[in-house]
N, C-alpha and C positions, 0 to 999 in steps of 0.2 A: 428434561426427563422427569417424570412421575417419581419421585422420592420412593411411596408405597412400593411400584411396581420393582424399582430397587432394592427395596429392601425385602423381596416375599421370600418366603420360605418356613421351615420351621421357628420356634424360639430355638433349639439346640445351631441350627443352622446358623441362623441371627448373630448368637452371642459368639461373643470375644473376647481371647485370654487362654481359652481353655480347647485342647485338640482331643478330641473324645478319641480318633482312631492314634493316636499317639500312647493316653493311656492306656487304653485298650492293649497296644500294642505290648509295651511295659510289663502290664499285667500278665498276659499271654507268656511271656518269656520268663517268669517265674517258674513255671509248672516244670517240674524234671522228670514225671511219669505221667504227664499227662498228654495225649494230643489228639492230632485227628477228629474227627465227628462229635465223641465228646467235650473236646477244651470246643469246637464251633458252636457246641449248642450252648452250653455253659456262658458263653460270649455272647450270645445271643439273647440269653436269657439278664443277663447284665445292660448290656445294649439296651432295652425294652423297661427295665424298670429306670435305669440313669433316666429315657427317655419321658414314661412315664412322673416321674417326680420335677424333673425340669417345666413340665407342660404344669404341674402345681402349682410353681413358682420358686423354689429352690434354685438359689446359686449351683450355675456347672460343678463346683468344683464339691461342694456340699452333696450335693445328690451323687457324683461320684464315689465318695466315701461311703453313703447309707447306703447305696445300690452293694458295693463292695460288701459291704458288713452283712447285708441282707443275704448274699447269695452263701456266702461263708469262705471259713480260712482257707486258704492253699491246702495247709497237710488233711482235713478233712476231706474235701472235694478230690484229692488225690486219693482216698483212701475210700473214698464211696465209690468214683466212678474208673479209675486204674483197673 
């Protein structure tokens, strides 16, 4: 078998060590006034930058953290979009 053809997909797909939908999931389960449409798009919008800084070159777990920071804290985001 073709190694390449093996191995295609994204680099987030690729890499290993790190469960994006695990995090995510984590993350999610923090929120105690949050849910619905806005905790999905708020996920989304994490999802998309995590994604976009991995495609940079950033460590999974690195670009998890600045994606995190970027979007901002829990009680904030709870209190913008609650």
């Amino acid at each position: 078998m073709d190694e390449g053809a093996h191995n295609a997909g994204t680099p987030v797909e690729r890499a290993a060590g790190f469960d994006l939908e695990r995090a995510l999931g984590e993350w999610r389960a923090g929120f105690t006034h949050l849910a619905g449409n806005e905790l999905n798009e708020l996920a989304d919008h994490l999802r998309e930058e995590f994604t976009r800084l991995v495609a940079l070159g950033l460590a999974q777990d690195e670009a998890w953290l600045i994606a995190r920071r970027r979007l901002g804290e829990r009680p904030a985001l709870e209190d913008e979009f609650a």
